[in-house]
ROVEXMAR-613662 format. One record per residue: residue in one letter; x, y, z of N, C-alpha, C in turn. Coordinates in Angstrom, 3 decimals, decimal comma. Layout:
BEGIN
<atom type="A" n_c1="X" n_c2="Y" n_c3="Z" ca_c1="X" ca_c2="Y" ca_c3="Z" c_c1="X" c_c2="Y" c_c3="Z"/>
...
This chain:
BEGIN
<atom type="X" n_c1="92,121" n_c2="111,163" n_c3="123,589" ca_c1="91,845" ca_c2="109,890" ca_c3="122,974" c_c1="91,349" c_c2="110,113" c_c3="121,551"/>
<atom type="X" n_c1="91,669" n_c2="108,854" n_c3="120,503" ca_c1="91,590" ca_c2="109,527" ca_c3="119,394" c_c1="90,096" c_c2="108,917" c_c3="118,980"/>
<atom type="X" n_c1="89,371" n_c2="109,734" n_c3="118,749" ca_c1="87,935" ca_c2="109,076" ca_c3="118,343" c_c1="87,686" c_c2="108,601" c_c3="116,743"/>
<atom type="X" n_c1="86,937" n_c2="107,009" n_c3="116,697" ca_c1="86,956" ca_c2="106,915" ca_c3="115,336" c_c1="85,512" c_c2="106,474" c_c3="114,769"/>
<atom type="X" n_c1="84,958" n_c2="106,261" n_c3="113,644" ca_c1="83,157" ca_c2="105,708" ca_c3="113,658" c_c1="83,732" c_c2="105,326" c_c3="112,276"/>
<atom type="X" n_c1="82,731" n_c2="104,024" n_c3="111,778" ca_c1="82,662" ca_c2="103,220" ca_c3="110,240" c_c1="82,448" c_c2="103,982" c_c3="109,558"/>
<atom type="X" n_c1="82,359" n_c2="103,532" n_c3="108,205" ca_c1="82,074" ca_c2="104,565" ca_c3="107,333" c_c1="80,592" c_c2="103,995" c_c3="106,946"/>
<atom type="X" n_c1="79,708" n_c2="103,468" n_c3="107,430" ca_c1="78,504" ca_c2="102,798" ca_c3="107,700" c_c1="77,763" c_c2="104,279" c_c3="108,140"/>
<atom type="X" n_c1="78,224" n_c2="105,427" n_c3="108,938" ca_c1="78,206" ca_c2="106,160" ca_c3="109,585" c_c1="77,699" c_c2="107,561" c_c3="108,940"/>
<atom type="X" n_c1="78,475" n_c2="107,400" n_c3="107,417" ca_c1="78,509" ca_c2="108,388" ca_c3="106,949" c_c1="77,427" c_c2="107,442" c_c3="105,208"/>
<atom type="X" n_c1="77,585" n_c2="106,533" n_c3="105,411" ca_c1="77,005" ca_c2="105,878" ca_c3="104,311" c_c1="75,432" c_c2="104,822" c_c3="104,527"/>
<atom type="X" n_c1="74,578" n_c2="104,562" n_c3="103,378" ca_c1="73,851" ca_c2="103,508" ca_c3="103,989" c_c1="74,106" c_c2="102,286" c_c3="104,371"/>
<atom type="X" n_c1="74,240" n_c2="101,688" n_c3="104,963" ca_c1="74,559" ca_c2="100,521" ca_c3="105,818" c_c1="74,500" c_c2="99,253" c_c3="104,506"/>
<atom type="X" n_c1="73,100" n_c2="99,189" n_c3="103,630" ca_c1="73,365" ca_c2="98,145" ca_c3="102,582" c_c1="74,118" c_c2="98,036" c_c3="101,477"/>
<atom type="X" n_c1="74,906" n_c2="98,967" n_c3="101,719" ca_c1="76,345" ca_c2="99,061" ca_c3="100,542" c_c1="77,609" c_c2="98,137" c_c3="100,999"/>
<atom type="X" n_c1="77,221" n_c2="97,913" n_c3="102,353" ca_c1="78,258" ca_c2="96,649" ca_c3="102,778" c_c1="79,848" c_c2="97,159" c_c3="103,094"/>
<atom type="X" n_c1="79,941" n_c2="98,710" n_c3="103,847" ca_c1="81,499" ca_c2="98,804" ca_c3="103,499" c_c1="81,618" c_c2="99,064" c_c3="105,018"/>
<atom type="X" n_c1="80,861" n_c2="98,901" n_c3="105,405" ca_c1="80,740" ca_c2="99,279" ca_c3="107,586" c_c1="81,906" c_c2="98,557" c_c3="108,088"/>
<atom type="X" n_c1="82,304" n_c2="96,885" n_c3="107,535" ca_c1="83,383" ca_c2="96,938" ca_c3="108,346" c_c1="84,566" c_c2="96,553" c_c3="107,567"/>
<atom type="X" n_c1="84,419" n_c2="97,038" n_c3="106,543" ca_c1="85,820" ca_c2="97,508" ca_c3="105,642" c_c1="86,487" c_c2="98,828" c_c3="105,540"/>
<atom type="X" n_c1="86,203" n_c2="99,601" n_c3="105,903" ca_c1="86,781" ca_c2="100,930" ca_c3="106,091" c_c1="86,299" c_c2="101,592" c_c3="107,806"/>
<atom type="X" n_c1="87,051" n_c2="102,524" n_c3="108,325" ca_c1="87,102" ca_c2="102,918" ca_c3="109,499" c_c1="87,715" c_c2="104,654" c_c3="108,993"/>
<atom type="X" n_c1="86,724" n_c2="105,399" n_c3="109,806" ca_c1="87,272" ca_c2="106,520" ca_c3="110,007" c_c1="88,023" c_c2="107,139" c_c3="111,092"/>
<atom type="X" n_c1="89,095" n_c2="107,847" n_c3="111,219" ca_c1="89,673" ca_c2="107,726" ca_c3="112,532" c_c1="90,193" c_c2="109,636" c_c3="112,014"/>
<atom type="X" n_c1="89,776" n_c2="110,353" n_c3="113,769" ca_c1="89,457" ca_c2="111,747" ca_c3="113,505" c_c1="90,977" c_c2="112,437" c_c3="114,104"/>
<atom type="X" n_c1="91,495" n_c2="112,799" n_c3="112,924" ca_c1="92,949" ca_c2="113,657" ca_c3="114,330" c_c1="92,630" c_c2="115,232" c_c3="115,058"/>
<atom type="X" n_c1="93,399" n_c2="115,447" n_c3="115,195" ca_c1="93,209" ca_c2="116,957" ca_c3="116,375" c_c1="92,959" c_c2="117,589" c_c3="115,932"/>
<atom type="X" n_c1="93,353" n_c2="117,931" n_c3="114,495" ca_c1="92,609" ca_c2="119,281" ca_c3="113,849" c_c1="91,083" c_c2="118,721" c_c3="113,481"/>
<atom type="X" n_c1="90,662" n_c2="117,553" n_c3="113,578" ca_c1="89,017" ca_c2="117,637" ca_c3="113,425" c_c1="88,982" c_c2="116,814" c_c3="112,036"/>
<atom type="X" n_c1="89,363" n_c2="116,737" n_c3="111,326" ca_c1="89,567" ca_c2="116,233" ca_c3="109,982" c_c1="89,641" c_c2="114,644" c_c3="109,937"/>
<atom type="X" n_c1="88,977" n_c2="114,040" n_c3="109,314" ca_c1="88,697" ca_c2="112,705" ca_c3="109,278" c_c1="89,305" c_c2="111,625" c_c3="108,071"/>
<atom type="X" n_c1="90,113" n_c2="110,715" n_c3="108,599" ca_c1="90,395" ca_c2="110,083" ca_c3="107,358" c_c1="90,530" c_c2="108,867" c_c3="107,090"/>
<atom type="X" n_c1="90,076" n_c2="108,399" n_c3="106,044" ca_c1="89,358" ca_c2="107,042" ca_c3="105,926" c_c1="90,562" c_c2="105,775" c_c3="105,948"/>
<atom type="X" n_c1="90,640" n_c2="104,829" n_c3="106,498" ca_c1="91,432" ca_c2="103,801" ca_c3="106,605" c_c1="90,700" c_c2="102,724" c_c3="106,137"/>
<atom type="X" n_c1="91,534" n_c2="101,188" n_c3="104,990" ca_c1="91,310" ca_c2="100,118" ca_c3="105,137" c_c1="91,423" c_c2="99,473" c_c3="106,400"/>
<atom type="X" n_c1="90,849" n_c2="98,025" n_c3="106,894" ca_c1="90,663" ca_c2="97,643" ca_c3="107,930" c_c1="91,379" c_c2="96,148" c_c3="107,411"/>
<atom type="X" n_c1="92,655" n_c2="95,664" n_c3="108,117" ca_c1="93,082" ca_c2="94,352" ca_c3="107,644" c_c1="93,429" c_c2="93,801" c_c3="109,276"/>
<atom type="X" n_c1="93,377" n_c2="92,665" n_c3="109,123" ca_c1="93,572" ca_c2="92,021" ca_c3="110,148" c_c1="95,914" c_c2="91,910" c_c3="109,931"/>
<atom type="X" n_c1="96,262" n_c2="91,831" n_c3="111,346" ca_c1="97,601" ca_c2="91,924" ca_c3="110,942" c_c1="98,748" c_c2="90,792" c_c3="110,360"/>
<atom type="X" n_c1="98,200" n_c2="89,833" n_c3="110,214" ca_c1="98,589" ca_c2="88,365" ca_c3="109,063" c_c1="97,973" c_c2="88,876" c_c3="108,091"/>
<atom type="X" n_c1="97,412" n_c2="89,856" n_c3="107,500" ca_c1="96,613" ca_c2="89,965" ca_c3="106,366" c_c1="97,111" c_c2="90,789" c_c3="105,143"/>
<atom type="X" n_c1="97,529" n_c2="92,031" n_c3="105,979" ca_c1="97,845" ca_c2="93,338" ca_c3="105,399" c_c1="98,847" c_c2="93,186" c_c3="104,591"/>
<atom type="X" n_c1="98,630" n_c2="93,949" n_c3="103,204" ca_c1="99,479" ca_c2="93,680" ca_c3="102,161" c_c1="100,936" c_c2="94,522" c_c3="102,472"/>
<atom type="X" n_c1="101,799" n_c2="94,459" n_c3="101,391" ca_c1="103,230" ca_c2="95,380" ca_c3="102,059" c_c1="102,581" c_c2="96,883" c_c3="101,293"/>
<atom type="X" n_c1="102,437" n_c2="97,766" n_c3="101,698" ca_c1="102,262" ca_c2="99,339" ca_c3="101,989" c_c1="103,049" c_c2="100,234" c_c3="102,049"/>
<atom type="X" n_c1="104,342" n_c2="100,376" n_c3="101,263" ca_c1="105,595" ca_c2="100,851" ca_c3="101,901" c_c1="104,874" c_c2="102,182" c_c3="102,041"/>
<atom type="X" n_c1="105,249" n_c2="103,165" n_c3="102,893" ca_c1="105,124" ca_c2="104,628" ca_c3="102,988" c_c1="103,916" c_c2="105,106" c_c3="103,303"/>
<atom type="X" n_c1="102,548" n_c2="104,225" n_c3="103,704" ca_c1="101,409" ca_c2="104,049" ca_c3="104,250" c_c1="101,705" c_c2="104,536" c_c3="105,687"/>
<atom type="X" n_c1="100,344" n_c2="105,261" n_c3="105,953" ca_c1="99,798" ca_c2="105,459" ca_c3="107,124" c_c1="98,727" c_c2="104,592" c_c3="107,660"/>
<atom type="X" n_c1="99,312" n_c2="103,938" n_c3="109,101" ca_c1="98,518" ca_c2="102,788" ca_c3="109,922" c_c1="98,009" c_c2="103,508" c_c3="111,539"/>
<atom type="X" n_c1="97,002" n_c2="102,882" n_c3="111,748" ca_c1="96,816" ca_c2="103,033" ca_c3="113,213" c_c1="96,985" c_c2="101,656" c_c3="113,719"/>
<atom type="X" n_c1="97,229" n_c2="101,434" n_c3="115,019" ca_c1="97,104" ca_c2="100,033" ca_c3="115,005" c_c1="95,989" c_c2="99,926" c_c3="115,857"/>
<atom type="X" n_c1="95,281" n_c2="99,137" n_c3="115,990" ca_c1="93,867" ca_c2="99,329" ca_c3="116,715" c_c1="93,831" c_c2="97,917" c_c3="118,106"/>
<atom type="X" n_c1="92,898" n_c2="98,208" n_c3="118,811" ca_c1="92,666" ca_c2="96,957" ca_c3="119,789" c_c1="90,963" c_c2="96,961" c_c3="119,506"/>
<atom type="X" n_c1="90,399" n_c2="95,961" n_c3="119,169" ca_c1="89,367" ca_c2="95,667" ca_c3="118,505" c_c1="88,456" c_c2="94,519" c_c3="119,989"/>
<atom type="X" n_c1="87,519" n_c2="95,130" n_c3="120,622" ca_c1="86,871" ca_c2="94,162" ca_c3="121,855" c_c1="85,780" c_c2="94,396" c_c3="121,941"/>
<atom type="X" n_c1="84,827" n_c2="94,024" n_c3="122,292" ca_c1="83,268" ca_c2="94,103" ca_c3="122,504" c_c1="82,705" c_c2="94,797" c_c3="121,453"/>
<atom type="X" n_c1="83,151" n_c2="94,721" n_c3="120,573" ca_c1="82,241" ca_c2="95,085" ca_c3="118,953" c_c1="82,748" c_c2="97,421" c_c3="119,059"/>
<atom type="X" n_c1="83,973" n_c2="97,183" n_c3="120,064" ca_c1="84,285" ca_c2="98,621" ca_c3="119,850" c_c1="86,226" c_c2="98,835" c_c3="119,494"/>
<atom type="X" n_c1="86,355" n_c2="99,814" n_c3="118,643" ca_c1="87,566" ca_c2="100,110" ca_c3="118,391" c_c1="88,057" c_c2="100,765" c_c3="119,084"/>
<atom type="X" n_c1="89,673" n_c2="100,777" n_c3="119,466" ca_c1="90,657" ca_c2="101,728" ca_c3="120,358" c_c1="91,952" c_c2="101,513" c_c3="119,475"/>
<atom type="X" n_c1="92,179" n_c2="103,028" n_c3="118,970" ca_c1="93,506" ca_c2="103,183" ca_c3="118,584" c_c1="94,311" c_c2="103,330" c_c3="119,303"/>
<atom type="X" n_c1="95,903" n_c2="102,574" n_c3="119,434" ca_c1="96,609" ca_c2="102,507" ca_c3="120,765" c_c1="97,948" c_c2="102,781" c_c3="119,731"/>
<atom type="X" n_c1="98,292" n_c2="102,820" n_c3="118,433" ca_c1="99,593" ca_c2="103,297" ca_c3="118,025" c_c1="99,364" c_c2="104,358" c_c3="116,628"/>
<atom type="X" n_c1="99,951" n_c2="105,099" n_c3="115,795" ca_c1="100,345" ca_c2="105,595" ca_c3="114,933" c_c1="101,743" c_c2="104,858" c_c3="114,430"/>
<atom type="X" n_c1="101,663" n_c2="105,065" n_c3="113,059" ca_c1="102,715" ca_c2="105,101" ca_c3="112,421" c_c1="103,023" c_c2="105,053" c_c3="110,818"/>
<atom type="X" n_c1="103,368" n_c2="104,936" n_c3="110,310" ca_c1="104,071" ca_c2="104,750" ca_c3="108,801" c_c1="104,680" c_c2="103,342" c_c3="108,354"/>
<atom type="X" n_c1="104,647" n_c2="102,553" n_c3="107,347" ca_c1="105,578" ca_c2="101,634" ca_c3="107,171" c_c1="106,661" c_c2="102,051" c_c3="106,786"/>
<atom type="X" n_c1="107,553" n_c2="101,043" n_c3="106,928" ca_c1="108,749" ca_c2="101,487" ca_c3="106,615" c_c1="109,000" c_c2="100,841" c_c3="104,972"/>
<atom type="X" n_c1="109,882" n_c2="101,238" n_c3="103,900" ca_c1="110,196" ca_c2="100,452" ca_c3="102,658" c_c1="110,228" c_c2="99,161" c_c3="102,842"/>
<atom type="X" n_c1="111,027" n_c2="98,417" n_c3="103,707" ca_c1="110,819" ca_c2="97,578" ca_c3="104,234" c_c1="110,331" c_c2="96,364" c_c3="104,236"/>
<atom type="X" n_c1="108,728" n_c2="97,167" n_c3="104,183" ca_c1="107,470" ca_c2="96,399" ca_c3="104,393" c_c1="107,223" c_c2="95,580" c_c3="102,561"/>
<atom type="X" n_c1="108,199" n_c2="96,108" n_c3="101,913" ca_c1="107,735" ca_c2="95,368" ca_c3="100,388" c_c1="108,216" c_c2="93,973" c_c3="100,494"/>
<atom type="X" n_c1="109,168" n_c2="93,832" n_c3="101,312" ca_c1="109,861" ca_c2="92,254" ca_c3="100,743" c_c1="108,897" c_c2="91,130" c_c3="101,761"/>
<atom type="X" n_c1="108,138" n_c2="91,955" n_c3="102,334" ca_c1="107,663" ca_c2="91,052" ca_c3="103,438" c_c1="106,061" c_c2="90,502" c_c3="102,662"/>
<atom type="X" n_c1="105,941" n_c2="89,316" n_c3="103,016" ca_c1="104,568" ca_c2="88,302" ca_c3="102,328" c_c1="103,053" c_c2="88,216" c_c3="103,099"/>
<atom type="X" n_c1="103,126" n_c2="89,703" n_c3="103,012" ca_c1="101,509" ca_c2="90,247" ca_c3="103,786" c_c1="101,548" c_c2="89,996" c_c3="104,911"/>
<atom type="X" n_c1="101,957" n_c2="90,226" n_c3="106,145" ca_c1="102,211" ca_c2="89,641" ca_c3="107,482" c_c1="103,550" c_c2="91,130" c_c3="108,002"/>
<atom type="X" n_c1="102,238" n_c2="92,346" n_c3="108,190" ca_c1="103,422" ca_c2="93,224" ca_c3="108,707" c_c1="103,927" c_c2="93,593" c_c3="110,166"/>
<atom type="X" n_c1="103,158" n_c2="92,195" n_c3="110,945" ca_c1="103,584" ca_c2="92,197" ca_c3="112,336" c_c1="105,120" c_c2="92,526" c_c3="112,876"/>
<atom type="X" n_c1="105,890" n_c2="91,794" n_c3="112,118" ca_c1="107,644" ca_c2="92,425" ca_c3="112,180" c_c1="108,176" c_c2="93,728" c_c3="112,102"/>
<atom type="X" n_c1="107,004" n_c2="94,769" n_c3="111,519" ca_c1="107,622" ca_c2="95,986" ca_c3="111,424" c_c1="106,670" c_c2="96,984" c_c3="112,146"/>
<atom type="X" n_c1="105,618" n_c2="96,312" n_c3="112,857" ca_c1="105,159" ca_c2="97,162" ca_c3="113,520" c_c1="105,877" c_c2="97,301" c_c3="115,091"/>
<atom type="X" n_c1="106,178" n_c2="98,323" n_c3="115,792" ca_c1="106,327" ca_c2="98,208" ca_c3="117,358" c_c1="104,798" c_c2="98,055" c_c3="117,904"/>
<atom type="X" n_c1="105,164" n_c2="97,085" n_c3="118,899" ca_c1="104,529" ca_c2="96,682" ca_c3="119,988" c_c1="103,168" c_c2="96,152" c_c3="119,557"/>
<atom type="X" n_c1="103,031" n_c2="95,312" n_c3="118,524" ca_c1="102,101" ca_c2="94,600" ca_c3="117,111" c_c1="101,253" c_c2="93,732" c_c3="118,198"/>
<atom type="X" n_c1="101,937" n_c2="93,616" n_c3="119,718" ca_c1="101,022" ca_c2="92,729" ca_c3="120,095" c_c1="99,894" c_c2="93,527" c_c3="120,891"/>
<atom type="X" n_c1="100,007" n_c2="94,679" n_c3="121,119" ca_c1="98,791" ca_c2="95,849" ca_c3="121,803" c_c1="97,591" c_c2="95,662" c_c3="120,963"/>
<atom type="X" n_c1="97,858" n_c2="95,220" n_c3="119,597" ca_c1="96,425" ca_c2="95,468" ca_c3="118,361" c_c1="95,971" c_c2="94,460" c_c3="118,105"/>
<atom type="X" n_c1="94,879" n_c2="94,225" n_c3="117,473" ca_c1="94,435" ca_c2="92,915" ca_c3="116,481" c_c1="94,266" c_c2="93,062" c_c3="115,346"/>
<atom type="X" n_c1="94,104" n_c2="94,585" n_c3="115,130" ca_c1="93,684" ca_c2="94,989" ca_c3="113,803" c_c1="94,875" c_c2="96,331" c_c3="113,383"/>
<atom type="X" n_c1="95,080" n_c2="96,517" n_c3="112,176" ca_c1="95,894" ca_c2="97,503" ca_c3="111,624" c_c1="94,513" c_c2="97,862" c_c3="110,702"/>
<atom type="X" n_c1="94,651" n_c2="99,350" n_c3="110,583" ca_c1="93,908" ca_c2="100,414" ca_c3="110,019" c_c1="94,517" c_c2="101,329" c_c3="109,019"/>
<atom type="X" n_c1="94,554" n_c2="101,319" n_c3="107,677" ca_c1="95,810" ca_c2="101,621" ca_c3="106,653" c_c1="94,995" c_c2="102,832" c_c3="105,607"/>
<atom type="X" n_c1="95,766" n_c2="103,998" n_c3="105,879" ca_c1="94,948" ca_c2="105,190" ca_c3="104,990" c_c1="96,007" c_c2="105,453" c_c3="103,710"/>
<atom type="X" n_c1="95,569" n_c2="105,160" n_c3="102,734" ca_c1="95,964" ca_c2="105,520" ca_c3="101,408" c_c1="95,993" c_c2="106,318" c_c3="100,843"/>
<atom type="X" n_c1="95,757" n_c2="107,096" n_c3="100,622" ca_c1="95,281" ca_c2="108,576" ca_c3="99,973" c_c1="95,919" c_c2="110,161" c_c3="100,318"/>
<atom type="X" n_c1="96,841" n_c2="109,455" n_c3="101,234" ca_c1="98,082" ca_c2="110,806" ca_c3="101,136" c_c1="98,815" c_c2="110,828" c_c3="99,510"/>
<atom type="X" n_c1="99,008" n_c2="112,098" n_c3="99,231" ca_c1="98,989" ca_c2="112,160" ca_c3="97,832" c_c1="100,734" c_c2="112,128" c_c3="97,502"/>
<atom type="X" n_c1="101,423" n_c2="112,229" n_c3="98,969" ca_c1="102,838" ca_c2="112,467" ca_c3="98,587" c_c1="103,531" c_c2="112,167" c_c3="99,987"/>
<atom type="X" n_c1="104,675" n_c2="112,089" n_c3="100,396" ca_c1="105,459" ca_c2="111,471" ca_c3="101,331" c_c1="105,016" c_c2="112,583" c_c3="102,282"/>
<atom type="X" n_c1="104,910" n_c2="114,394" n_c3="101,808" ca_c1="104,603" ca_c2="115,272" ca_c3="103,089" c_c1="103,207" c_c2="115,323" c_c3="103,532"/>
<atom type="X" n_c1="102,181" n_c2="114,736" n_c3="102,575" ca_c1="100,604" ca_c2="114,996" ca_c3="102,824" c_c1="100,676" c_c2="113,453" c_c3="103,598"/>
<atom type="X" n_c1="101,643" n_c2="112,522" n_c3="103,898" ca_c1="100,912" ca_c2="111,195" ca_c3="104,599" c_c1="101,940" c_c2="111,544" c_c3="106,061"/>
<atom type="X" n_c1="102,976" n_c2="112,610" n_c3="105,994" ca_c1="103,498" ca_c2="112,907" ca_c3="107,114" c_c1="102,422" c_c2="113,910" c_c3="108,090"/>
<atom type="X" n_c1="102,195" n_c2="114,763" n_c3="107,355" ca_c1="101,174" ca_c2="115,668" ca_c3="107,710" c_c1="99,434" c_c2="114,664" c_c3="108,262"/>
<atom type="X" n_c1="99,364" n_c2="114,015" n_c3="107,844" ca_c1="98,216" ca_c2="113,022" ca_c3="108,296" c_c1="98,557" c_c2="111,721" c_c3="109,524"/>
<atom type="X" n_c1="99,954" n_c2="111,818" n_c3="109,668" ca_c1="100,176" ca_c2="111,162" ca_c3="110,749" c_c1="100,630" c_c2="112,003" c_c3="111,911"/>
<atom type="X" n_c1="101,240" n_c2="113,368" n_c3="111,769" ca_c1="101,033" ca_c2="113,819" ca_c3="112,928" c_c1="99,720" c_c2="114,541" c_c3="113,595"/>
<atom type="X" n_c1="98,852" n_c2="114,411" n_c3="112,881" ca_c1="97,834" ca_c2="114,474" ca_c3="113,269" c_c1="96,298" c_c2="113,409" c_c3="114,214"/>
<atom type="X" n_c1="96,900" n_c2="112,593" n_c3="113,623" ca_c1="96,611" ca_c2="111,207" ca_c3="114,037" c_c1="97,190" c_c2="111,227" c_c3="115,388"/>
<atom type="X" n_c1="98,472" n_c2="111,300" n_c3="115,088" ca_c1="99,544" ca_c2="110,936" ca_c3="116,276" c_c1="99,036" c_c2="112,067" c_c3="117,877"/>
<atom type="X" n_c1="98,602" n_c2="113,470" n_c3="117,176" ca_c1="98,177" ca_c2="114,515" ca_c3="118,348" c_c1="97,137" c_c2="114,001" c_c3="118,799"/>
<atom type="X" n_c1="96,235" n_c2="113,433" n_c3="118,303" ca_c1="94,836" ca_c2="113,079" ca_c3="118,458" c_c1="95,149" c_c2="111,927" c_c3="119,624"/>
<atom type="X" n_c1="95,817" n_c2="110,756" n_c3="119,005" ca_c1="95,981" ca_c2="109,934" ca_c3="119,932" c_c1="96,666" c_c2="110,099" c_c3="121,298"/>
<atom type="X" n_c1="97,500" n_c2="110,849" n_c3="121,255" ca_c1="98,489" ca_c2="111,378" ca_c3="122,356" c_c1="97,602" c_c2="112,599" c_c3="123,189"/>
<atom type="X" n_c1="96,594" n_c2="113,260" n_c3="122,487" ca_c1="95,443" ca_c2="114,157" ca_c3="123,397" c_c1="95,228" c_c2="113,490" c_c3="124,175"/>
């Protein structure tokens, strides 16, 4: 199971970013920071790394991995259409900061081991 904690966690709590960012840990141990959008919300991301999350009793569960597809540009913030199985989540979890198409591949199969552990 893939374990994840706020970044409230790693920060002081009155900076206000606890439930705007989410950290989510893959198999090699390595932690990486995701925006937190609700899924009517999320802007188009082409080539982004998402978790998709199920969000209940004030606790998170990552239940997918994946990538957007190009795709995702023509679409008007609402990337429920290109996610599979969009209805398992409430929340999409979006990490930015892969520096190139192989460092956000490399960060999703890691994600992906974590979750599939």
């Amino acid at each position: 199971m893939m374990q994840g904690f706020p970044i409230s966690a790693q920060l002081p709590e009155d900076l206000g970013f606890g439930e705007r960012f989410w950290y989510w840990r893959g198999a090699s141990g390595h932690s990486y920071i995701h925006s937190i959008y609700q899924l009517e919300s999320c802007p188009p991301l082409p080539g982004a790394v998402f978790v998709l999350v199920r969000a209940s009793d004030g606790k998170r569960q990552a239940v997918a991995a994946g990538r957007f597809p190009s795709v995702v540009e023509n679409l008007p913030g609402n990337v429920r259409p290109v996610i599979p199985d969009c209805r398992r989540g409430d929340e999409i979890h979006v990490h930015l900061l892969a520096r190139d198409h192989d460092a956000a591949g490399a960060v999703l199969r890691d994600l992906d081991d974590a979750l599939r552990g």
